[in-house]
C-alpha positions in Angstrom: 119.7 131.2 164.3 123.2 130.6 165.3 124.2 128.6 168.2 127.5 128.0 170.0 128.0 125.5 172.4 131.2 125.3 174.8 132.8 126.8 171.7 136.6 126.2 172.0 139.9 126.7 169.6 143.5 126.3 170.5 146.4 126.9 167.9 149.2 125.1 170.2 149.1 126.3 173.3 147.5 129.8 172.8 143.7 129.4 174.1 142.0 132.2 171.4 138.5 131.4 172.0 137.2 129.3 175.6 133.9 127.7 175.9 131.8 130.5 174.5 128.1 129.3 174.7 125.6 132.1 173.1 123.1 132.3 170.4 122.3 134.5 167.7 118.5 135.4 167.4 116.6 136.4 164.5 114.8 139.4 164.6 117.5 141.5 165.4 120.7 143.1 165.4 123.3 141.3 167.6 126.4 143.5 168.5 129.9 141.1 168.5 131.9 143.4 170.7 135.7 142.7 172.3 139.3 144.3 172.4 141.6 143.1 170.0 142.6 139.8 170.1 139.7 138.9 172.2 138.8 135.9 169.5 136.1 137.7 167.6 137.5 136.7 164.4 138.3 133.1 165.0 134.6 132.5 166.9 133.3 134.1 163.4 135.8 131.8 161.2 134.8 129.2 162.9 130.9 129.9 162.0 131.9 129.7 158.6 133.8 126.5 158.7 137.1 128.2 157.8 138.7 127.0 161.3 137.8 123.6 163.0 137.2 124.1 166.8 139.4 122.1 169.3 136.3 121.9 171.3 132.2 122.5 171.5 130.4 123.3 168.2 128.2 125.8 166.4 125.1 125.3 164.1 123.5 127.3 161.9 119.8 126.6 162.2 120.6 123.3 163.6 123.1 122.0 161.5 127.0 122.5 160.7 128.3 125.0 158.4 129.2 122.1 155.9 126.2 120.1 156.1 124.4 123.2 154.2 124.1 122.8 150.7 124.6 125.5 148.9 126.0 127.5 151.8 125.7 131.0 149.8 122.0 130.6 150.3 121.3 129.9 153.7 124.3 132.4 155.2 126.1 135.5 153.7 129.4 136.9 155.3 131.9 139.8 155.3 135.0 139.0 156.6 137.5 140.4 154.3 136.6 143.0 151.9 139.2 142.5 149.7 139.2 139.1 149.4 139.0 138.6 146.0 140.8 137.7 142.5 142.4 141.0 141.5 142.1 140.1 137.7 138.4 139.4 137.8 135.5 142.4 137.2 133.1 142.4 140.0 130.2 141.2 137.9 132.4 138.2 136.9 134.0 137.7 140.6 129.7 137.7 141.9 128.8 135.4 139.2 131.7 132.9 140.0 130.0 132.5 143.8 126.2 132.2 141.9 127.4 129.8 139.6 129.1 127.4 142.4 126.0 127.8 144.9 123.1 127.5 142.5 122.0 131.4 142.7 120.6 132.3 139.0 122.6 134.8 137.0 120.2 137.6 137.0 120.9 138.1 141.3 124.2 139.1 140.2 123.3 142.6 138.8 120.2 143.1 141.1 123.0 143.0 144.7 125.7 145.4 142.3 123.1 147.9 141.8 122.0 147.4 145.6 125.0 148.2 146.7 125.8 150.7 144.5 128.4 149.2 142.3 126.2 149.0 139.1 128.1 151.5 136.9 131.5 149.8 137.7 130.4 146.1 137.7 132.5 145.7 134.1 135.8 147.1 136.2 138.4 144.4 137.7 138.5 144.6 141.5 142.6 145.4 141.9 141.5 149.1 141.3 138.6 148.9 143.6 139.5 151.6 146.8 138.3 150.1 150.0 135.6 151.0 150.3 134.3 150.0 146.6 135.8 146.7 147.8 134.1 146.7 151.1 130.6 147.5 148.8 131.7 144.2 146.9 131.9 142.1 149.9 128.4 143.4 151.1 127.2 142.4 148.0 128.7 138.8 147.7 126.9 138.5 151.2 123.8 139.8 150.1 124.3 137.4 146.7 122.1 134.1 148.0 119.8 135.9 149.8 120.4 134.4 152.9 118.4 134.0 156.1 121.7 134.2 158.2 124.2 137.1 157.6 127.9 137.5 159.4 129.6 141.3 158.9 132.8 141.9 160.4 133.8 145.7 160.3 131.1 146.3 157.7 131.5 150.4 157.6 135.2 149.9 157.3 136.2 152.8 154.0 132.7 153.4 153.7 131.8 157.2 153.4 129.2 158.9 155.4 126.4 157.8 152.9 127.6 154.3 152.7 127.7 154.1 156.7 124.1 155.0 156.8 123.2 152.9 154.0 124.9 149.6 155.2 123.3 150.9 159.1 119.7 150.6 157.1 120.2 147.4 155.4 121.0 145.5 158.4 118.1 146.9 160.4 115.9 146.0 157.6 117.5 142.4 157.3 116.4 141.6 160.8 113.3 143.5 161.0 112.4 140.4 158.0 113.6 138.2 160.6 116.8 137.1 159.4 120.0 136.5 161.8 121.9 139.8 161.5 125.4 139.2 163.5 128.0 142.2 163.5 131.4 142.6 164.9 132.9 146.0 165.2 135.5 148.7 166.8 133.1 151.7 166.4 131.2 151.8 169.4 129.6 154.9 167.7 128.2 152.8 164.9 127.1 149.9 166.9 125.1 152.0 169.2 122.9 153.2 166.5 122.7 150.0 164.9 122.4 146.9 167.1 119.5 145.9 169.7 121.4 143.4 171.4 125.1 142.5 172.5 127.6 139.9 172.5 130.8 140.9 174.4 134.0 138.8 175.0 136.9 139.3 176.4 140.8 136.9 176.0 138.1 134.3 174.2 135.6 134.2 177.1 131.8 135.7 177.4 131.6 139.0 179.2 127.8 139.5 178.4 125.0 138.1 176.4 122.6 140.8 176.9 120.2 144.1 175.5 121.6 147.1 174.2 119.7 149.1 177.0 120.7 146.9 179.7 124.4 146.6 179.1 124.9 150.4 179.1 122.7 150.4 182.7 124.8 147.9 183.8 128.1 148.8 183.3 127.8 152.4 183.7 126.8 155.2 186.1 123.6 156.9 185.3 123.2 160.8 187.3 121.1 163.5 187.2 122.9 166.9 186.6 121.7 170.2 187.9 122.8 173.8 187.5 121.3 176.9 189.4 122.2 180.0 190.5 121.3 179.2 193.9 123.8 175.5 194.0 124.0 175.6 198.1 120.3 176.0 198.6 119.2 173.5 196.4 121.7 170.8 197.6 120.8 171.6 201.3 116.9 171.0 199.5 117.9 167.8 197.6 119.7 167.1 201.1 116.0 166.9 203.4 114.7 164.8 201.3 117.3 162.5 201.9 118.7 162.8 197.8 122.9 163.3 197.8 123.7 165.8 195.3 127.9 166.4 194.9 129.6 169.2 193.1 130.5 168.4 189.1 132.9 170.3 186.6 131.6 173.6 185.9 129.7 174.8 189.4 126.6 171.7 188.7 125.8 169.4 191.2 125.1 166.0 190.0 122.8 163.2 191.5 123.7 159.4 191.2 120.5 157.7 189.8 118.5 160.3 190.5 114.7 161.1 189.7 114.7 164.2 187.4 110.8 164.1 187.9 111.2 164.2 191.4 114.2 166.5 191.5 112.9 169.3 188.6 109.6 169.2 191.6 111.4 169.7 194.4 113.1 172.9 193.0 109.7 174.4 191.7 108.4 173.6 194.8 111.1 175.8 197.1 111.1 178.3 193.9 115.1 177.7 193.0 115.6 178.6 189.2 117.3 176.0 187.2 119.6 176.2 184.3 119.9 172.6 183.7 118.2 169.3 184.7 119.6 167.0 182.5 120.0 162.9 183.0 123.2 161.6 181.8 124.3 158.3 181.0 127.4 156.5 179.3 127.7 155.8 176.0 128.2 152.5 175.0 132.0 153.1 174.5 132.5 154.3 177.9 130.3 150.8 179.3 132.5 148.8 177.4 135.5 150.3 178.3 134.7 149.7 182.1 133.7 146.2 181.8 136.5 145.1 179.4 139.3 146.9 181.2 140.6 143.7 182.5 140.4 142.0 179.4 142.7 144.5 177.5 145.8 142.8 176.0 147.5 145.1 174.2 147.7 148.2 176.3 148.4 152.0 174.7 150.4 154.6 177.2 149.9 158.2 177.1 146.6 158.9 175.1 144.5 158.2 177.9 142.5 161.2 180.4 143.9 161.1 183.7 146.7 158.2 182.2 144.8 155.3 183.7 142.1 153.5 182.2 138.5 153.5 184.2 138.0 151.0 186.7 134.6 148.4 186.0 131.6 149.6 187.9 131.0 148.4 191.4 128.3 146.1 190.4 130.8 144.5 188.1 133.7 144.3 190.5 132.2 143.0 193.8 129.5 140.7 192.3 131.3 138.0 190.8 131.7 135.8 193.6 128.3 136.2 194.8 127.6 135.4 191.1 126.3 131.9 189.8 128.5 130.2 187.2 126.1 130.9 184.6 126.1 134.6 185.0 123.8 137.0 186.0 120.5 137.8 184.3 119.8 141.2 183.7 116.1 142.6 183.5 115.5 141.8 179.5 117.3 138.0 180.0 120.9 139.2 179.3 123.9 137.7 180.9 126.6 139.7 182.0 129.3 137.9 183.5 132.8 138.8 185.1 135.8 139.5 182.6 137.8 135.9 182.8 141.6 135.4 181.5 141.8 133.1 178.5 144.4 134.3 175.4 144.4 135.7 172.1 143.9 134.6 168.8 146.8 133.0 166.9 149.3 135.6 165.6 150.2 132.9 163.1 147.2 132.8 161.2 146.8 134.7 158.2 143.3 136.1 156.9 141.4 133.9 155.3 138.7 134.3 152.6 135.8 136.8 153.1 133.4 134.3 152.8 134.3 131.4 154.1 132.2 129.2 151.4 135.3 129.4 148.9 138.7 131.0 147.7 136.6 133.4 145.8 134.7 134.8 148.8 134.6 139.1 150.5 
């Protein structure tokens, strides 16, 4: 498990992350969701060690990153791919981080041929292609096997066949009950891949919740009908006291409706229906309403409509009748309101994939 507690950084006076308090559960896939610049990188960094907060702390199984002895063991990490000595074959660049954390030799060709690198293990990594390179940080993260894994951008230059393979492998690493955390921009990806979420926004918590109920939450669920009859069913759906309004393409839709009820209604009074379809958002569309406040670096012009979707009602009127803690959704989730802070420190350079030495993906 991974726990942060009033989890703070500062690099002068930019505020990158601001009292994030969460933890990471084993047992399942944890989402690590925010725009850019929201302080996903630095909260992970700081994990890892690699940055020392200005405030709060954050334990891995109850203890500090370097209190662990031999770190590559108890937590593997992907933070950047191509962190790595150029000049060094990937079997040799693996074996450096087995030799330094106790790991016996023989791991090092079981994780290449995992990952699919077997045949080029002999190769130095400066002609690796991203994603080769990205298969060589999964690996290096894989090399201890580790209760406690960190990915950052995982599918990043992996093709269709690698996505799905790297999708698997962290499914199957918490299904063992390891702590599988993942930060990503593909909202795509993450929906297929991880049970629960962690979203924050200018370095503070937006929601600490369920896959399921963040989507519910943050988005508007309908039922949508088509018939050839539209005025007779909605004058139905009407004396039964259920609003139906007119939708794109001559449907009538039905804001959380009952599509049991609704389909019944319309066999009842013998209207033929085309469609009776629930719809809901995707989990890009929830995140884009809840984190629209949050956005620093704004793009003009590439949007629908040019303006960016306002949060749901639920999100915008609640947060003063809200307590400080946040809101509990139905599966023990917070979700809480969008609140300024500031972004990471342009300053800081990447630092090393692993964050257990210079030779780290």
């Amino acid at each position: 498990m991974i726990e942060l507690e009033g989890l703070t950084k500062r690099y002068g006076d930019k505020l990158a992350v601001d009292g994030l308090t969460f933890a990471v559960r084993p047992g399942v896939v944890t989402g690590f969701l925010g725009p850019n610049g929201a302080g996903k990188s630095t909260t992970m960094r700081m994990m890892l060690g690699l940055d020392r907060p200005t405030a709060g702390n954050v334990r891995i199984d109850g203890r500090h990153y370097a209190e662990l002895r031999d770190p590559l063991t108890y937590v593997g990490a992907l933070l950047e791919a191509k962190s790595m000595h150029g000049g060094r074959s990937a079997y040799n660049h693996l074996l450096c981080l087995a030799q330094s954390n106790g790991i016996p030799r023989s791991r090092v060709g079981e994780v290449l041929d995992t990952v699919g690198l077997g045949q080029v293990a002999g190769k130095r990594t400066k002609g690796f292609s991203l994603g080769m390179g990205q298969r060589l940080g999964i690996a290096s993260a894989l090399l201890g096997d580790p209760r406690v894994l960190l990915f950052d951008e995982p599918v990043n230059g992996l093709d269709p066949e690698g996505i799905h393979w790297i999708r698997n492998v962290m499914k199957r690493l918490a299904d063992e009950g390891r702590t599988v955390f993942v930060s990503s921009h593909l909202m795509s990806e993450m929906a297929l891949t991880a049970g629960h979420l962690v979203v924050i926004g200018q370095g503070r918590l937006l929601a600490d919740t369920s896959m399921a109920t963040f989507i519910a939450e943050n988005s508007r669920t309908c039922v949508r009908l088509r018939s050839p009859e539209p005025e007779r069913l909605a004058d139905v759906l009407h004396a039964e006291g259920i609003a139906a309004v007119p939708a794109a393409g001559g449907a009538l839709e039905v804001d959380d409706g009952d599509p049991v009820r609704i389909g019944e209604l319309a066999a009842g009074h013998r209207i033929v229906l085309h469609e009776l379809s629930p719809q809901q958002a995707s989990l890009e569309e929830a995140f884009m309403r809840l984190t629209a406040a949050s956005v620093e670096y704004h793009a003009h012009g590439g949007q629908e409509g040019g303006t960016t979707a306002p949060a749901p009602a639920a999100v915008r009127s609640s947060a003063a009748e809200r307590e400080p803690g946040g809101r509990r959704g139905p599966e023990g989730g917070r979700v809480l309101r969008g609140q300024r802070g500031r972004r990471d420190d342009p300053r800081r350079g990447p630092g090393p994939g692993h964050g257990h030495n210079g030779e780290g993906a």
